[in-house]
BALOBA-1460 file (C-alpha; in Angstrom, 3 decimals):
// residues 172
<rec num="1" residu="x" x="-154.630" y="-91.894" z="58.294"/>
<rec num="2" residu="x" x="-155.169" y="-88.917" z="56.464"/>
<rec num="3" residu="x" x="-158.074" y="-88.351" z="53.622"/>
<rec num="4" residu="x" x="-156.414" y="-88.014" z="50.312"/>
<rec num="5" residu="x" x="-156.653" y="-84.154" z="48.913"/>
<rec num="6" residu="x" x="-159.188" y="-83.382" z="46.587"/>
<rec num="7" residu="x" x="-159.158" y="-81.560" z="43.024"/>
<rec num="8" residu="x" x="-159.109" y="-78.488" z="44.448"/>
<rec num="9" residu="x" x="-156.376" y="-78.821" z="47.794"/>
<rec num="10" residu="x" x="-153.774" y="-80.319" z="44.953"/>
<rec num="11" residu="x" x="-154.398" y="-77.306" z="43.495"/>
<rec num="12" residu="x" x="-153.794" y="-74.902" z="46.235"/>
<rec num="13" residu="x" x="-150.714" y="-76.775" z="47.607"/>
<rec num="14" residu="x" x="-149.067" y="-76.650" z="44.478"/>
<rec num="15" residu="x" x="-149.652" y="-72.946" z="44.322"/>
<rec num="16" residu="x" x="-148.775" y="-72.594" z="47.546"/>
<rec num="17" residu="x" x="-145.386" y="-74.158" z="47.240"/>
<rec num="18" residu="x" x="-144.780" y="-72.554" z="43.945"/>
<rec num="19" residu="x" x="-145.984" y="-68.751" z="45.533"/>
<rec num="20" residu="x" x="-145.865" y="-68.963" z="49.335"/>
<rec num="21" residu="x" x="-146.215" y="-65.330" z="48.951"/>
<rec num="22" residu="x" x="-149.727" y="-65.432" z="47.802"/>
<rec num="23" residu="x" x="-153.185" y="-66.499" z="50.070"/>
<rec num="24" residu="x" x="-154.742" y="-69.516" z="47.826"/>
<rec num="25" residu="x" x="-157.308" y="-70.085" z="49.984"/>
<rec num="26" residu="x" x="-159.866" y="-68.106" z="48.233"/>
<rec num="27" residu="x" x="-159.571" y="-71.463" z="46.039"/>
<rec num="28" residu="x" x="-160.632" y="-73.228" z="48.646"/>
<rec num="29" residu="x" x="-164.067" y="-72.420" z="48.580"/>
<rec num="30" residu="x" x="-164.245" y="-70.712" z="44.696"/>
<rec num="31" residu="x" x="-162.588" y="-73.804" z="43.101"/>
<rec num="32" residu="x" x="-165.095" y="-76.188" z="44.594"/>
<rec num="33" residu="x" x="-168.090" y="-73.955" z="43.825"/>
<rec num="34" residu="x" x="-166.618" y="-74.371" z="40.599"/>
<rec num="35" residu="x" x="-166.342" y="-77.838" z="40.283"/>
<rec num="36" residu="x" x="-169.629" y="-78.880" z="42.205"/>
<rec num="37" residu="x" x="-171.489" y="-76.546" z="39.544"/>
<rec num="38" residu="x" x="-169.432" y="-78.198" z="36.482"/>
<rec num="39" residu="x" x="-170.193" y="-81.993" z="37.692"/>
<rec num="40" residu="x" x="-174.091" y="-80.591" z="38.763"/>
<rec num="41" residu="x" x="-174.640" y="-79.560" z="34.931"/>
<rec num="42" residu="x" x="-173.219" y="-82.767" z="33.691"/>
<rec num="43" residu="x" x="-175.807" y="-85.251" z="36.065"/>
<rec num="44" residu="x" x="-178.873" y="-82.526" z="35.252"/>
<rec num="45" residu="x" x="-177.684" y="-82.339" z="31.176"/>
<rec num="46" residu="x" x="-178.369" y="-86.132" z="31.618"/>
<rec num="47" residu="x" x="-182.142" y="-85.891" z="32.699"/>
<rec num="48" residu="x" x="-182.339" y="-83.010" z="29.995"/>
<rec num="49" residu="x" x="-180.400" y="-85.112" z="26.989"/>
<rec num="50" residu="x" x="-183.132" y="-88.608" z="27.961"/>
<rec num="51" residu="x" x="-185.691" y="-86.268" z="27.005"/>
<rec num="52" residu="x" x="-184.394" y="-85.137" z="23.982"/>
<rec num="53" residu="x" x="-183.253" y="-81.650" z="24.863"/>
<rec num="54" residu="x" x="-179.802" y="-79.725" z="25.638"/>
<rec num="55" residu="x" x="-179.915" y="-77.431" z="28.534"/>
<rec num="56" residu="x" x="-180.842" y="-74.515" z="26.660"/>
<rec num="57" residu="x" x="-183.665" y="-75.887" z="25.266"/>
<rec num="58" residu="x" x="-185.211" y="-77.194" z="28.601"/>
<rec num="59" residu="x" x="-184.669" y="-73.868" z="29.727"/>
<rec num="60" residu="x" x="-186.943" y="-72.409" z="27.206"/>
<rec num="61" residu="x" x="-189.342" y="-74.824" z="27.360"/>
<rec num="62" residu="x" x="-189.564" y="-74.200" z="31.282"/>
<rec num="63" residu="x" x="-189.687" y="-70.539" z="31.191"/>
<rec num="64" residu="x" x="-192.579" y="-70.889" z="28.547"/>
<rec num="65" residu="x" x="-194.366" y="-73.422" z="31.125"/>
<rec num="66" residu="x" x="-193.601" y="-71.328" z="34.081"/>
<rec num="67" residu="x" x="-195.569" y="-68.736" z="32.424"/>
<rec num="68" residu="x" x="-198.875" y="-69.951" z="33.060"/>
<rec num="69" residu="x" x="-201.477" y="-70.133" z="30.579"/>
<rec num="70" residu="x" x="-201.762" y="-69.827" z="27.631"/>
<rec num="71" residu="x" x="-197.682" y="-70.619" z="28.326"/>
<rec num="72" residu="x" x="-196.157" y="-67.668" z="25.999"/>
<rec num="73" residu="x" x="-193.160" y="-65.436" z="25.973"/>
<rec num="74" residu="x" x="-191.744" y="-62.730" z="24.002"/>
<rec num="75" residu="x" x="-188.308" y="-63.573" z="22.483"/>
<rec num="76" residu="x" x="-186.783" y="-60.787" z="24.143"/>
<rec num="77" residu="x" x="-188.342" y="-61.844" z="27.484"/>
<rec num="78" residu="x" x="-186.897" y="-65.875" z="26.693"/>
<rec num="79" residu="x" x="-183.522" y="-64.571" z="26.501"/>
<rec num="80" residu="x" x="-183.647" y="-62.501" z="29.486"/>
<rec num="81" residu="x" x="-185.156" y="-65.231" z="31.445"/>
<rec num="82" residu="x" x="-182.454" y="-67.900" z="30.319"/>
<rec num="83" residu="x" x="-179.667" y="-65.230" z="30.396"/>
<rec num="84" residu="x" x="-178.606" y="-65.922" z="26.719"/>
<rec num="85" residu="x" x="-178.519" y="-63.165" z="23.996"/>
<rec num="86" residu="x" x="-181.479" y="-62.660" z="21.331"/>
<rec num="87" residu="x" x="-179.535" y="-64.360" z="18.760"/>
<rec num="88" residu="x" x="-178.545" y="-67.324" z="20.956"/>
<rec num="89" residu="x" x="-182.579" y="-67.342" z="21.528"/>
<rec num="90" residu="x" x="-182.819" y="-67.394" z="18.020"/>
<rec num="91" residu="x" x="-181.268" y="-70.582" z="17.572"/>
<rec num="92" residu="x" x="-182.922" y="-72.317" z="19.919"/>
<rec num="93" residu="x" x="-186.552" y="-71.458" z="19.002"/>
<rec num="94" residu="x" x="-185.429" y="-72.539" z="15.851"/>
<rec num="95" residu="x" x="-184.834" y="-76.117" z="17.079"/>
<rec num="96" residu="x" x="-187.758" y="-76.060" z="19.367"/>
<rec num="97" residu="x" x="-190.068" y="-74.917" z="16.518"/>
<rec num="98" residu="x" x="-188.625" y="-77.530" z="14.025"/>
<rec num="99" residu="x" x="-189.475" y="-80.102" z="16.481"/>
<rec num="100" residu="x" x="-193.006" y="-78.971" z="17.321"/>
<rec num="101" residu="x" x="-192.381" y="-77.838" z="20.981"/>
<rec num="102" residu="x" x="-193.130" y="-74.235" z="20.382"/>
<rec num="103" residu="x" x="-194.627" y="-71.623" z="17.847"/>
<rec num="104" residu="x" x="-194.113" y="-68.957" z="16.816"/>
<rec num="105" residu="x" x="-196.642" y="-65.682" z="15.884"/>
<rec num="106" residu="x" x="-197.395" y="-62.129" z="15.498"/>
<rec num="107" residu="x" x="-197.676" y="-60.154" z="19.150"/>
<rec num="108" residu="x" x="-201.170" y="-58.768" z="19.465"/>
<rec num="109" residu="x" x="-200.073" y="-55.813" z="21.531"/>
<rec num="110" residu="x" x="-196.649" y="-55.245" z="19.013"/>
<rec num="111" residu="x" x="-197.090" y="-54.464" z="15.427"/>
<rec num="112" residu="x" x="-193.436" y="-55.615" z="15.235"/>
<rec num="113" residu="x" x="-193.445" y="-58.026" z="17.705"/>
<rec num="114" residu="x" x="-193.514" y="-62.011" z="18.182"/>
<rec num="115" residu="x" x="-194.961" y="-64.224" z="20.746"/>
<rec num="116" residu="x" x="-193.368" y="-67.536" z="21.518"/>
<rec num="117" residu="x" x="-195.982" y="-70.466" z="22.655"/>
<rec num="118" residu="x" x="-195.679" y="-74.011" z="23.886"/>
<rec num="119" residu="x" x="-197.474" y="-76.617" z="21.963"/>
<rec num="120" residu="x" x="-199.602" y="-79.507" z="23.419"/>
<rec num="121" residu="x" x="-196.489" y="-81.540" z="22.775"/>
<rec num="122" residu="x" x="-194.014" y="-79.124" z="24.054"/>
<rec num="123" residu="x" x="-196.159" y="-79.125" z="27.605"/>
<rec num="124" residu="x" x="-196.242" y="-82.370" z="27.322"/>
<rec num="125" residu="x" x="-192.337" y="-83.199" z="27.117"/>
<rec num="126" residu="x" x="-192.037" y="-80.443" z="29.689"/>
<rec num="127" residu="x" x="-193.680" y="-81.790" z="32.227"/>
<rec num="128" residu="x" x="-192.349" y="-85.122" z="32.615"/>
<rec num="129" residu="x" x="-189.105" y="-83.485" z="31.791"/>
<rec num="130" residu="x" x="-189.332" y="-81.294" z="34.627"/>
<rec num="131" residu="x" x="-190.855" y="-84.171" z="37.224"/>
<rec num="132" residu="x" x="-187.774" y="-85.881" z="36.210"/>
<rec num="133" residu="x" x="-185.456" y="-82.988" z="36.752"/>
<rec num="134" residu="x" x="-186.588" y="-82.285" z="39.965"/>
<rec num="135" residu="x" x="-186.456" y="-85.844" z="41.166"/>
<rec num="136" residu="x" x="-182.882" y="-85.973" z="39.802"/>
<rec num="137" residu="x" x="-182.074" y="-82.715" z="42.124"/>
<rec num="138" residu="x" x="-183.687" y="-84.164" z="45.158"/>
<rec num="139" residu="x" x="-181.255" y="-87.347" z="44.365"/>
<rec num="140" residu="x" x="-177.997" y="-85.292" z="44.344"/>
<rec num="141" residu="x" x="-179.258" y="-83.259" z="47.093"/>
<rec num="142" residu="x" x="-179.593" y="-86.096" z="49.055"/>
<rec num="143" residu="x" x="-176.001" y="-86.519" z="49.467"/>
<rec num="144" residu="x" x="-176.441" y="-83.990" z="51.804"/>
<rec num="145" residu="x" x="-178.224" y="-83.748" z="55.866"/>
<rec num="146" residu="x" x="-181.007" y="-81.403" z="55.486"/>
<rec num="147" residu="x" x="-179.749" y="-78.875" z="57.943"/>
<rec num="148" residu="x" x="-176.848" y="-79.045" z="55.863"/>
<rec num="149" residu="x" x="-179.036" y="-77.988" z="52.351"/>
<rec num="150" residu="x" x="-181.271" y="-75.695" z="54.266"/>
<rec num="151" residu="x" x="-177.487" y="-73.970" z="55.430"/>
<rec num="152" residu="x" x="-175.854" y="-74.044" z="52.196"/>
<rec num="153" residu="x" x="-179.202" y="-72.656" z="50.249"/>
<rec num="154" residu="x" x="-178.962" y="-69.480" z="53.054"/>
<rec num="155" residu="x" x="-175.195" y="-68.741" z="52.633"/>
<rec num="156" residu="x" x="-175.711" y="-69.094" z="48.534"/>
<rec num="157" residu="x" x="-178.837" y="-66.956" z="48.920"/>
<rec num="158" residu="x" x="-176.771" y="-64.130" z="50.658"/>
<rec num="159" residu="x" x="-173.771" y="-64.611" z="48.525"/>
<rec num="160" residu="x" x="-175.707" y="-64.190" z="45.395"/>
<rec num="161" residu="x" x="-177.235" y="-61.402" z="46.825"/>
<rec num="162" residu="x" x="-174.353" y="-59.501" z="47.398"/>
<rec num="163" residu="x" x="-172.975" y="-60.586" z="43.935"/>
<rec num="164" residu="x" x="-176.316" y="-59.704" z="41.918"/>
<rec num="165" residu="x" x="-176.238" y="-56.335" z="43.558"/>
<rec num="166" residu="x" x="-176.130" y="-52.946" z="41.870"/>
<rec num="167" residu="x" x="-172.601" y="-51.605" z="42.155"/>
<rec num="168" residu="x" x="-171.349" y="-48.375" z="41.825"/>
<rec num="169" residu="x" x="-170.079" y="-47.419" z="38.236"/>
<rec num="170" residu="x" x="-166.247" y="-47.170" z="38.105"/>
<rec num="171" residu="x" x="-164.419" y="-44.347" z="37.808"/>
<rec num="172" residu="x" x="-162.909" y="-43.568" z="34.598"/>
């Protein structure tokens, strides 16, 4: 008996009926990536949404806590960390401020610039936010061996390490 095809192998033998001239198999392994990351952000948006927050927002609120004490970050340094423009930032520190999770104030060191800060409450959600997201990713891990998470966490870390590198500019 055969296993049924996935997602991903319906894919690629439809392509590869409709252009036998063409290699799909990159698909293979970029069209599962894919998918794994799309159903990952849906079970860890769960944890996230129980407390209250989107994804963004715990992001924030876990750079801010990752900073150590007195947890604070420059705006500019928020978006950089979370990978989101200034004015996506914006937005969110808006939310987080309304709802007394962070504040906002006048950078001691910048004339013109702003510190962000976690409040007591905004550690507090944090933290059990965080206990809870990393008990949710040790879950969803487990549906792996652990020689099998220790090997996919190496080939990821190499891949993304060839990916994040510094290329060469192109030629105009």
């Amino acid at each position: 008996m055969t296993e049924p095809l996935d997602h991903v192998a319906r894919i690629q033998a439809e392509w590869a009926r409709e252009r036998p001239d063409l290699d799909v198999s990159p698909q293979g392994v970029i069209g599962r990536l894919h998918r794994v990351a799309a159903l990952l952000t849906d079970r860890l948006c769960l944890v996230y949404h129980r407390h209250g927050l989107g994804e963004g927002e715990f992001d924030v609120l876990a750079a801010l806590r990752r900073a150590g004490d007195p947890f604070e970050r420059a705006p500019g340094e928020l978006a950089a960390f979370t990978m989101v423009t200034t004015g996506a930032m914006t937005k969110r520190l808006d939310r987080l401020e309304r709802a007394g999770l962070v504040t906002r104030r006048p950078s001691t060191t910048d004339g013109r610039g702003r510190v962000i800060a976690l409040t007591p409450a905004g550690r507090e959600l944090i933290d059990e936010a965080f206990t809870d997201h990393m008990r949710n990713e040790r879950r969803l891990l487990d549906d792996l061996t652990p020689a099998d998470a220790t090997r996919l966490e190496h080939l990821l870390t190499e891949w993304l390490a060839r990916l994040e590198a510094p290329h060469p500019p192109r030629a105009r």
